[in-house]
Steps between C-alpha positions, in 0.01 A plus 500: 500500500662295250848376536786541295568261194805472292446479148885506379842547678848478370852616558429851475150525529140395703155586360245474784114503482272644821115534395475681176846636505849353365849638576793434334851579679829500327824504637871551438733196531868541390472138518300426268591397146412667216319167335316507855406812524296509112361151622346686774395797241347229303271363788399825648384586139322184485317532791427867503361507150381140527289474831532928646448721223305300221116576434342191718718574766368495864736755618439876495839616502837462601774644677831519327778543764837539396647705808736279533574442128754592274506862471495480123388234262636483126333443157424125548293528809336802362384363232347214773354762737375639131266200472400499890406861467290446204326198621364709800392791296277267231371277807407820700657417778795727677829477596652720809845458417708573886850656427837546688706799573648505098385788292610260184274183642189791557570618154495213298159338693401841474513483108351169498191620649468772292593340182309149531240510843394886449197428690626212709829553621600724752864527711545559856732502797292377750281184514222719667450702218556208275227323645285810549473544114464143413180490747337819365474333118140438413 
């Protein structure tokens, strides 16, 4: 078994690499400044489409956990998650996306799958099934 290697980790955020598999977490900080907290958008971008979810990529997939999250995101980090879901769909490689208890946070990953990752992004509430799906892709 491989350990666990941190690719990126900021204020709000850690993206974590075990074998084949990355996962990114986000959190909610009240403390954290606005400036900060699209620096951190900026460098989970980066590395997600960079290193995770472009074509030579080593990983398979990657677990997108936002449980603890906001529990809605506006029109400037949707149009970043925009990018990250695309990037995953045209390098083939999937995205479980792990949601919280807010129907608005499920609904908007929910419509990011669907609109940008048909094939390759999926939402669930437990990291289980998460992790179930990602493992059963070719």
């Amino acid at each position: 078994m491989q350990e666990r290697t941190v690719l990126a980790r900021g204020a709000i955020f850690e993206i974590s690499a075990e074998n084949e598999w990355v996962a990114c977490e986000v959190v909610n900080r009240s403390d954290v400044s606005a400036e900060e907290g699209a620096r951190c958008a900026s460098q989970i971008n980066e590395v997600l489409i960079g290193q995770v979810l472009s074509p030579r990529s080593r990983y398979r997939g990657l677990v997108f956990d936002v449980r603890k999250g906001p529990p809605a995101f506006g029109p400037k980090t949707r149009a970043a998650l925009e990018k990250v879901f695309a990037a995953a769909s045209s390098s083939g490689r999937r995205i479980a996306v792990l949601v919280g208890e807010s129907p608005t946070q499920r609904m908007q990953f929910v419509n990011l799958c669907q609109e940008h990752a048909t094939e390759h992004g999926r939402v669930f509430q437990t990291e289980s099934s998460a992790r179930d799906w990602l493992q059963s892709s070719k």
